[in-house]
C-alpha positions as YAML, in Angstrom:
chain: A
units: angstrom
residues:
- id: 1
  name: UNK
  ca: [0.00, 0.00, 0.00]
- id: 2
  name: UNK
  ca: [1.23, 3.23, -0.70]
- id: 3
  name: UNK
  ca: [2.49, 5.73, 1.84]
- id: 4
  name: UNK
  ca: [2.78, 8.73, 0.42]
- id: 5
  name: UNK
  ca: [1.48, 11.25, -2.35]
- id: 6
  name: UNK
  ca: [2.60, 13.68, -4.41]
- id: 7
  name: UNK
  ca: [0.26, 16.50, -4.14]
- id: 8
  name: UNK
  ca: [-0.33, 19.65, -6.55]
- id: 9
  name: UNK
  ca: [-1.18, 22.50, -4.06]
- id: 10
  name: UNK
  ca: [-3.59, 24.74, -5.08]
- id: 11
  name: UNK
  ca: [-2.85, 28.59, -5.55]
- id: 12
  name: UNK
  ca: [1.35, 27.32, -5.55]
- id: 13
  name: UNK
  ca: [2.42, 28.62, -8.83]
- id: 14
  name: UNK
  ca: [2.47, 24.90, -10.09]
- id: 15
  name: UNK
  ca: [4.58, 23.93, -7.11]
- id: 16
  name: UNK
  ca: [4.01, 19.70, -5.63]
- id: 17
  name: UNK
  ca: [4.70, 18.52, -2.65]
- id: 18
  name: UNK
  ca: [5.24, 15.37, -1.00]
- id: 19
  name: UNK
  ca: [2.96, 14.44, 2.11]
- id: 20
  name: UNK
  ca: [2.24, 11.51, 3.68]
- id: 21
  name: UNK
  ca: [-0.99, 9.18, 3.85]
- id: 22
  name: UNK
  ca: [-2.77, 8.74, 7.00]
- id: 23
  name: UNK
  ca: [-3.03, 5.49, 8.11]
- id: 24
  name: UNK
  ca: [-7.26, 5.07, 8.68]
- id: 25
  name: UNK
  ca: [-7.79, 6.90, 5.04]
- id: 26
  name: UNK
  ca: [-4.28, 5.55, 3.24]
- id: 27
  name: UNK
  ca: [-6.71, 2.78, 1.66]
- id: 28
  name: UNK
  ca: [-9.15, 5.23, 0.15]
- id: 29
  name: UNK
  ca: [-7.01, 7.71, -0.80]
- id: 30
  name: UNK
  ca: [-6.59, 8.15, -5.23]
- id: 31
  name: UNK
  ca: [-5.17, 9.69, -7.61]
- id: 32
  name: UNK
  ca: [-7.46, 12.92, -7.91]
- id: 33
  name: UNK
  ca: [-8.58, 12.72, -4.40]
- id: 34
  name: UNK
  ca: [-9.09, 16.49, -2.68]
- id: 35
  name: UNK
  ca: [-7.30, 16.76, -0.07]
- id: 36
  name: UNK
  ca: [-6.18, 20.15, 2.67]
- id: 37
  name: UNK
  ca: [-2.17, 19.63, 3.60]
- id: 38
  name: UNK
  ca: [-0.25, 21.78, 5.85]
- id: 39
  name: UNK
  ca: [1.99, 24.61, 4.08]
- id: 40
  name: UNK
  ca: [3.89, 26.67, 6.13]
- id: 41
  name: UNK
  ca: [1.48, 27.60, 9.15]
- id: 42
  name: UNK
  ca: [-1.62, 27.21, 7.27]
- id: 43
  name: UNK
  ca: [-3.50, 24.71, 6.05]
- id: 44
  name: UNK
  ca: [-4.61, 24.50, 1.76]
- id: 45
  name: UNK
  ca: [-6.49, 22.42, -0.90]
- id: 46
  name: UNK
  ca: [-4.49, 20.51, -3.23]
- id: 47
  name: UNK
  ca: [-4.78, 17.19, -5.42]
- id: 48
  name: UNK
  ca: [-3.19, 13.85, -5.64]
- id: 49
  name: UNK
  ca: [-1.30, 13.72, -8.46]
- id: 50
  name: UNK
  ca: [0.68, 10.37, -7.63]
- id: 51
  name: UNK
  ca: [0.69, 7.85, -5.10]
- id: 52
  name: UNK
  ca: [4.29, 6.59, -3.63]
- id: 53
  name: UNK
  ca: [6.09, 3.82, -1.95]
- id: 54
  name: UNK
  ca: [8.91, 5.68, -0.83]
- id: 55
  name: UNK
  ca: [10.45, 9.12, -0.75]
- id: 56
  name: UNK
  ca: [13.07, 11.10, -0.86]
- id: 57
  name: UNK
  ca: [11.61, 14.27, 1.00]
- id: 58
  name: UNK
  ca: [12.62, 14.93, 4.51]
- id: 59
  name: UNK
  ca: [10.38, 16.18, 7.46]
- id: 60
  name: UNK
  ca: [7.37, 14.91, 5.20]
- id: 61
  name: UNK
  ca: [4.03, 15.85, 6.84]
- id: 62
  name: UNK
  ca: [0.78, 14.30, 6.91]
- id: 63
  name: UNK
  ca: [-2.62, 15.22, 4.69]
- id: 64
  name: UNK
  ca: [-4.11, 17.02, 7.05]
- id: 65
  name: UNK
  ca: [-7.66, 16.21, 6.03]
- id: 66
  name: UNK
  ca: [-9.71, 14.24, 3.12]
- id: 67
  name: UNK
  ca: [-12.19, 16.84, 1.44]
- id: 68
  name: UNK
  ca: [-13.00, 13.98, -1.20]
- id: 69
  name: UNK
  ca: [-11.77, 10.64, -1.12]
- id: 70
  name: UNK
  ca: [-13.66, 9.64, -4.74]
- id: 71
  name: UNK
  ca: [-11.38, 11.20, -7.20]
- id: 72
  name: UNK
  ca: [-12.20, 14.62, -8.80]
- id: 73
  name: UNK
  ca: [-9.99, 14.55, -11.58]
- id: 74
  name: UNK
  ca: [-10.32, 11.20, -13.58]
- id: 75
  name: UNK
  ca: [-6.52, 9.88, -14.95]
- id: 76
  name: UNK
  ca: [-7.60, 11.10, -18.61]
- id: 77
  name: UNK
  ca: [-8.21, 14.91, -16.71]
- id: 78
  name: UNK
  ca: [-5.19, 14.95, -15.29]
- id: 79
  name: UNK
  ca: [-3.37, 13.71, -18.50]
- id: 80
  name: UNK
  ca: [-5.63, 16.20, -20.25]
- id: 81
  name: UNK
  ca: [-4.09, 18.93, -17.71]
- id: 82
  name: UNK
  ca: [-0.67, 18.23, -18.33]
- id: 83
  name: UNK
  ca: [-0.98, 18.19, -22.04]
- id: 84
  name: UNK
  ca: [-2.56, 21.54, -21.37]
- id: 85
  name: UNK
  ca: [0.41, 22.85, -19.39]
- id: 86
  name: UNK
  ca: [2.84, 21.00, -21.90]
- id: 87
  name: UNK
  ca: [1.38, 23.03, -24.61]
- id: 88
  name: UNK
  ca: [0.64, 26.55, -23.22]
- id: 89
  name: UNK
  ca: [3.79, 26.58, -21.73]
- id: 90
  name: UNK
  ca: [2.09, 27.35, -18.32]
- id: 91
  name: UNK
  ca: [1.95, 25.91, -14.66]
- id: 92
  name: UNK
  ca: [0.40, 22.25, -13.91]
- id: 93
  name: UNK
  ca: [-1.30, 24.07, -11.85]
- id: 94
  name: UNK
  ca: [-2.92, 26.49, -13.89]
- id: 95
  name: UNK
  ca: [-3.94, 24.15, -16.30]
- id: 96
  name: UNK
  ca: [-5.46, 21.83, -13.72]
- id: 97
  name: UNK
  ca: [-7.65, 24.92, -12.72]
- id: 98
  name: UNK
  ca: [-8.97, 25.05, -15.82]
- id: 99
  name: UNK
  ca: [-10.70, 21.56, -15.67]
- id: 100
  name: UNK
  ca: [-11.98, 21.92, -11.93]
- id: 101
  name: UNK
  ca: [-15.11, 23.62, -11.37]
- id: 102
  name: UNK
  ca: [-14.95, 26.82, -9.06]
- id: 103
  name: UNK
  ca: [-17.30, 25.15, -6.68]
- id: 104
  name: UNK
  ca: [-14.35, 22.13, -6.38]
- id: 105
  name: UNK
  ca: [-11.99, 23.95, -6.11]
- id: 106
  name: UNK
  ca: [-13.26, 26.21, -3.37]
- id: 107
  name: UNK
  ca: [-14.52, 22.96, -1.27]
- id: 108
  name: UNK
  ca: [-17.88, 24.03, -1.52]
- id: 109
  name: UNK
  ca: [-18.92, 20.62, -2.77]
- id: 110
  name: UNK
  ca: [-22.43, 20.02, -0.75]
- id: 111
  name: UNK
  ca: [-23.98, 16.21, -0.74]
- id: 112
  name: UNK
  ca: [-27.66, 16.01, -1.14]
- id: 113
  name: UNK
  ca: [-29.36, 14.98, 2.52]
- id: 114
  name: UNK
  ca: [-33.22, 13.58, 2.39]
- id: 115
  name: UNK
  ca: [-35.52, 12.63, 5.20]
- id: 116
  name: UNK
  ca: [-35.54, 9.53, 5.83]
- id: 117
  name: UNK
  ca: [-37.16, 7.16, 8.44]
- id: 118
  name: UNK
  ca: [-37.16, 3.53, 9.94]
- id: 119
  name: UNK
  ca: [-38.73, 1.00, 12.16]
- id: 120
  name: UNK
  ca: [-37.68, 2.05, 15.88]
- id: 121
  name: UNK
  ca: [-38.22, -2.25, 16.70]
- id: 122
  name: UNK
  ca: [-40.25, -4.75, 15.58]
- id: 123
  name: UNK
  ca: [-44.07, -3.81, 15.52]
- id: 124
  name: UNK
  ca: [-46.59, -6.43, 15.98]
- id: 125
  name: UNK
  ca: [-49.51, -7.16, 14.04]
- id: 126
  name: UNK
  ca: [-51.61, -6.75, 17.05]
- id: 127
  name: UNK
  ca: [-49.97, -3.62, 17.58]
- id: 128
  name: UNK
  ca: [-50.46, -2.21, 13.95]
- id: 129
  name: UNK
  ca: [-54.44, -3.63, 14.17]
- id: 130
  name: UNK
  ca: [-54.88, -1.45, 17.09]
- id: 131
  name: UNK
  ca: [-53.10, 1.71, 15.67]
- id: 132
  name: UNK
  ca: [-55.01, 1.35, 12.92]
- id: 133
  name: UNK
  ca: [-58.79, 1.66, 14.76]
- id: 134
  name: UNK
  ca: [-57.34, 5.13, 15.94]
- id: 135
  name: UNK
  ca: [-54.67, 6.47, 13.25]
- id: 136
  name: UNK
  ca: [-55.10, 4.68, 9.58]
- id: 137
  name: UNK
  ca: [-52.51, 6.64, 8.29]
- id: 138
  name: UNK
  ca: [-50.07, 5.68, 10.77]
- id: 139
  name: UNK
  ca: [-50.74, 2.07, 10.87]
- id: 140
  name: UNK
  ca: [-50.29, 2.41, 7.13]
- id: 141
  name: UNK
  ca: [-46.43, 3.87, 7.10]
- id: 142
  name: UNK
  ca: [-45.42, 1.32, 10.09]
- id: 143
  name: UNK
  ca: [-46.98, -1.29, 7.62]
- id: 144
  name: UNK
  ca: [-45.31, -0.05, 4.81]
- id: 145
  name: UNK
  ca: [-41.82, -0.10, 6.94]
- id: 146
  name: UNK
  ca: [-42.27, -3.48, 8.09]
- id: 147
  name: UNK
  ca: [-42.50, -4.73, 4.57]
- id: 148
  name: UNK
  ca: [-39.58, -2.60, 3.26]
- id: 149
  name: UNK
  ca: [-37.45, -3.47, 6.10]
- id: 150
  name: UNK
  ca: [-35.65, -0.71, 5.07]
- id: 151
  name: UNK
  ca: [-35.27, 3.30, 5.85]
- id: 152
  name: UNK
  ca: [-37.45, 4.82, 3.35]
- id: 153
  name: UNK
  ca: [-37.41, 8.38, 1.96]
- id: 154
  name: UNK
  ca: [-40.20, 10.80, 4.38]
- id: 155
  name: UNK
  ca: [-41.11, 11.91, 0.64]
- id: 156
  name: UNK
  ca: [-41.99, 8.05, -1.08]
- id: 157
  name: UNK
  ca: [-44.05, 7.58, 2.08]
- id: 158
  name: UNK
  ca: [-46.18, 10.49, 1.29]
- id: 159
  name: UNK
  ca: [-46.68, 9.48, -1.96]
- id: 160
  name: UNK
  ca: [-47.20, 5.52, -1.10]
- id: 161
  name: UNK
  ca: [-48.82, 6.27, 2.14]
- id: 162
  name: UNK
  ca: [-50.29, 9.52, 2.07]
- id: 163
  name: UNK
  ca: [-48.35, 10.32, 5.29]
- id: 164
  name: UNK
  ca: [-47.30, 13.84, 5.50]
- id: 165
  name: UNK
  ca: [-44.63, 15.05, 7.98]
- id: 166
  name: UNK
  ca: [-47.18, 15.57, 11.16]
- id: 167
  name: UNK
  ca: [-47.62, 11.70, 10.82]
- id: 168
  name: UNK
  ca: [-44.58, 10.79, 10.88]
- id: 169
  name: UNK
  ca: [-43.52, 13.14, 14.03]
- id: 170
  name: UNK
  ca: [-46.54, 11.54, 15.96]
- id: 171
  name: UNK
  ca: [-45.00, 7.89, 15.03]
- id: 172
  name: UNK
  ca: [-41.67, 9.48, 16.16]
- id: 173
  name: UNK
  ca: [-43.55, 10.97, 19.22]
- id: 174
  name: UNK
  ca: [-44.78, 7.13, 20.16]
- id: 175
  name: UNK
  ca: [-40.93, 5.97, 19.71]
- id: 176
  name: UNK
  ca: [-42.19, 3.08, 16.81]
- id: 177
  name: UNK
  ca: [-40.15, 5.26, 14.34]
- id: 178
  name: UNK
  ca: [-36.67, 7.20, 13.86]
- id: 179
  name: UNK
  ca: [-36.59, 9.79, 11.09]
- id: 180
  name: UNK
  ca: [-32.91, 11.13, 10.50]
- id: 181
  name: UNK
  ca: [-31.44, 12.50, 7.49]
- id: 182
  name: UNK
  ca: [-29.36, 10.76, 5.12]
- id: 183
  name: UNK
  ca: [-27.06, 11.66, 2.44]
- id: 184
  name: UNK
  ca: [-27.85, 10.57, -1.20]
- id: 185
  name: UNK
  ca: [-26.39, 10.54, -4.56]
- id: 186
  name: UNK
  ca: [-27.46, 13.00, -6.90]
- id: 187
  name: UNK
  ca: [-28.53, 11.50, -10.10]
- id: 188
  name: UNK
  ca: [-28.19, 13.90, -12.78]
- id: 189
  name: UNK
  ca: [-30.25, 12.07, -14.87]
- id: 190
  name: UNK
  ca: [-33.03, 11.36, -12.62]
- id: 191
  name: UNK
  ca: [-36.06, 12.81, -14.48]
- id: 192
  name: UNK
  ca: [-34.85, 11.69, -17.88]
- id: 193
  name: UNK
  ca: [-35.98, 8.86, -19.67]
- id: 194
  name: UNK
  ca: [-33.87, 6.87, -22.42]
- id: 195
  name: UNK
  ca: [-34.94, 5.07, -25.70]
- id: 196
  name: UNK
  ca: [-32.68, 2.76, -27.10]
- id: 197
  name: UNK
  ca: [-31.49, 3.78, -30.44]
- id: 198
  name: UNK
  ca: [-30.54, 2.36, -33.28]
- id: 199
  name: UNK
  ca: [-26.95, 2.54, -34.60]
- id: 200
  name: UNK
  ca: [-25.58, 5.95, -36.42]
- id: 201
  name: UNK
  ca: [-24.55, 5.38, -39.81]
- id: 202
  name: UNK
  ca: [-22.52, 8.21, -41.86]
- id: 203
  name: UNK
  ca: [-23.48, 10.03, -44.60]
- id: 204
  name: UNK
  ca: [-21.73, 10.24, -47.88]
- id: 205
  name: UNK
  ca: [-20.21, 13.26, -46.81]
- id: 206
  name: UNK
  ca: [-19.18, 12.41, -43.03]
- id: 207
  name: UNK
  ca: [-17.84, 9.10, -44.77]
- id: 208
  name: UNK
  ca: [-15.31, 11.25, -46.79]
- id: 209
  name: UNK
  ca: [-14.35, 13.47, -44.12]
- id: 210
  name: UNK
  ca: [-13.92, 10.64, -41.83]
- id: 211
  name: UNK
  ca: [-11.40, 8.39, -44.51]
- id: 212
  name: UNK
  ca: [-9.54, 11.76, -44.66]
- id: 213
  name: UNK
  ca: [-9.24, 11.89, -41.15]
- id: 214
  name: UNK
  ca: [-8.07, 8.56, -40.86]
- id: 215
  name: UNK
  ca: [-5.36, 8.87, -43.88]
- id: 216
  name: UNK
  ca: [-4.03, 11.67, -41.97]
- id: 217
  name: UNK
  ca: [-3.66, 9.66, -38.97]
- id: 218
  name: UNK
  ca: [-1.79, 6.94, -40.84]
- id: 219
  name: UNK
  ca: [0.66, 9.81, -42.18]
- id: 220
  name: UNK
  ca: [1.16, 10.90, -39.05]
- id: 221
  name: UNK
  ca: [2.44, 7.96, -37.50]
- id: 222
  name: UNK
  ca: [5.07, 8.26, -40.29]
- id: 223
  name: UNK
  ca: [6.38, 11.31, -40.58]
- id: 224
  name: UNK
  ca: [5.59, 12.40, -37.42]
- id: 225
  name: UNK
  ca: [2.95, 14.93, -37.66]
- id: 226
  name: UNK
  ca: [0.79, 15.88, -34.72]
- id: 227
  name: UNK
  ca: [-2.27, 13.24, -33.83]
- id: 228
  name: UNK
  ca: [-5.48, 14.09, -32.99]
- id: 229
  name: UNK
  ca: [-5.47, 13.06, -28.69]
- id: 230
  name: UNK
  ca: [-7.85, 16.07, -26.47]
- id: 231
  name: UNK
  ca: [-8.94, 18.04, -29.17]
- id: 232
  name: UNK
  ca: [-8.92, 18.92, -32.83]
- id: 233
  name: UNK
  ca: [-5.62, 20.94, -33.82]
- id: 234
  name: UNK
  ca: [-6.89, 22.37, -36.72]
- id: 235
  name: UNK
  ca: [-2.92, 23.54, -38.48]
- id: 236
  name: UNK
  ca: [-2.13, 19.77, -37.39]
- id: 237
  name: UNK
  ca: [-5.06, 18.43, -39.31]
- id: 238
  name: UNK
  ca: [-4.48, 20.68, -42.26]
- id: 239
  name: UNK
  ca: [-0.30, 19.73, -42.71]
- id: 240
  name: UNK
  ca: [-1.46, 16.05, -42.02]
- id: 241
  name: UNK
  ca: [-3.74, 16.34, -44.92]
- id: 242
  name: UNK
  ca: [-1.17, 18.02, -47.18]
- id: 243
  name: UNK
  ca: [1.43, 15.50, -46.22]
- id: 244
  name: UNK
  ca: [-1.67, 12.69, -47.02]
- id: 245
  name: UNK
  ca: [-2.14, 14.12, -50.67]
- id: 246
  name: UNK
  ca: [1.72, 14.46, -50.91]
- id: 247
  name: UNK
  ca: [2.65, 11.17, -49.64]
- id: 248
  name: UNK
  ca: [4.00, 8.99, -52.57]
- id: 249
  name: UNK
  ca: [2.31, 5.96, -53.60]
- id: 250
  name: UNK
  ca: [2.64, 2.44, -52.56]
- id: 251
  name: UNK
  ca: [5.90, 0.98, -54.35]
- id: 252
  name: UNK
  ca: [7.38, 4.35, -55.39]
- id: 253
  name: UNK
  ca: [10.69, 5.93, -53.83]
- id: 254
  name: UNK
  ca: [9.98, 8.75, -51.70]
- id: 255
  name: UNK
  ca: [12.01, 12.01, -52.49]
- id: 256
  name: UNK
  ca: [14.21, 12.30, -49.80]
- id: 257
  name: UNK
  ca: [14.50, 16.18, -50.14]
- id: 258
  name: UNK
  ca: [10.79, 16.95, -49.41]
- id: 259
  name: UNK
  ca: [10.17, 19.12, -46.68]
- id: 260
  name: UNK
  ca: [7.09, 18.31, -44.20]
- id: 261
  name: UNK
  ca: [4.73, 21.34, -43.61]
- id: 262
  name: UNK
  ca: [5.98, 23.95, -41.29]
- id: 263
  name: UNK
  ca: [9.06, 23.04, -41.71]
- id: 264
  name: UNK
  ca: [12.13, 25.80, -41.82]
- id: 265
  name: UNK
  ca: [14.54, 25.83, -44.69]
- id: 266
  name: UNK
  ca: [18.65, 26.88, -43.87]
- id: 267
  name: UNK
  ca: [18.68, 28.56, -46.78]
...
């Protein structure tokens, strides 16, 4: 297991740091993870760039705390970032910031917390007989519960048991239920519903451009050209096509004096 990470601080000018993993989070802890480290006499956000056996660092101090163990940045991101930096010629750093939202960044992230509410014990059938003489509605949600034998959402018992919230305080009241809040996973994609499709096929013209494309990233592989990888480069695209139309054909002897695009002359 690793023991310590390499961590991008944020705010540092592009400056990483080694620190080490606490031992009850070490397991959790990812490449991506958000995490606050000391610097100097004040705590800051950062994120884990690399995990590490060993080093060299002396006086290495621990994370100080674990804003998010689940990774942020995905692998790709942070490869995305770097190519970013590489390529702008600016801080790791910088470049990271570009990919995190604000709200990250800041550690505003807040979870989504719902009602929810359980059995308190076991309620007996003689039990929920009797409440049910007095209080339908509340013989109904201890029912409901009993047959879950789960927590259950304060808002799906409304809607299965027509309970609203002064029902479930007087079941709370009699001690036959607990209602606490729980954090849940947003779901983005909640309301939406999804048809299966059938596959996309190309048109005539997206079949063309798309050969092209492809040519060019044969080329490129030859003489070196840039390849398509985070986005499209469109002077890359453009010399790889030149080079694509230029490129001699199968069994012929290349001219050794041809330039690629771009390329400077001495003379």
């Amino acid at each position: 297991m690793p023991r310590f990470a390499l961590v991008m601080v944020d705010d540092s000018g592009g400056n990483a740091f080694d620190y080490e993993l606490p031992e009850p989070v070490a397991a959790s802890l990812q490449v991506g993870s958000r995490v606050r480290v000391p610097v100097r006499t004040r705590t800051m956000l950062g994120t884990i760039l690399e995990l590490r056996d060993t080093t060299e660092a002396r006086g290495v101090k621990p994370i100080a705390e674990v804003v998010s163990a689940e990774p942020i940045l995905s692998p790709l991101l942070i490869q995305l970032g770097k190519w970013i930096a590489d390529y702008y010629c600016c801080p790791l750093e910088a470049a990271l910031r570009s990919v995190l939202p604000n709200v990250i960044r800041k550690a505003q992230i807040g979870h989504k917390k719902q009602l929810f509410a359980r059995l308190a014990r076991e309620v007996s059938v003689e039990e929920i007989e009797a409440l049910r003489g007095k209080a339908p509605l509340q013989a109904g949600v201890v029912e409901f519960l009993a047959a879950a034998e789960k927590a259950v959402a304060v808002a799906e018992l409304a809607q299965q048991c027509d309970a609203n919230h002064q029902v479930i305080n007087a079941l709370v009241k009699k001690g036959l239920l607990i209602s606490e809040d729980e954090k849940v996973e947003r779901d983005p994609f909640e309301r939406e519903t999804f048809v299966a499709a059938a596959p996309l096929e190309l048109n005539e013209e997206q079949v063309g451009v798309f050969e092209r494309v492809k040519a060019a990233l044969a080329v490129s592989l030859k003489f070196g050209v840039w390849r398509l990888a985070f986005g499209v480069e469109p002077r890359a695209v453009g010399d790889a096509l030149a080079l694509d139309s230029a490129a001699p054909a199968a069994g012929s002897t290349p001219n050794a004096n041809r330039q690629t695009p771009n390329a400077k002359s001495d003379a």
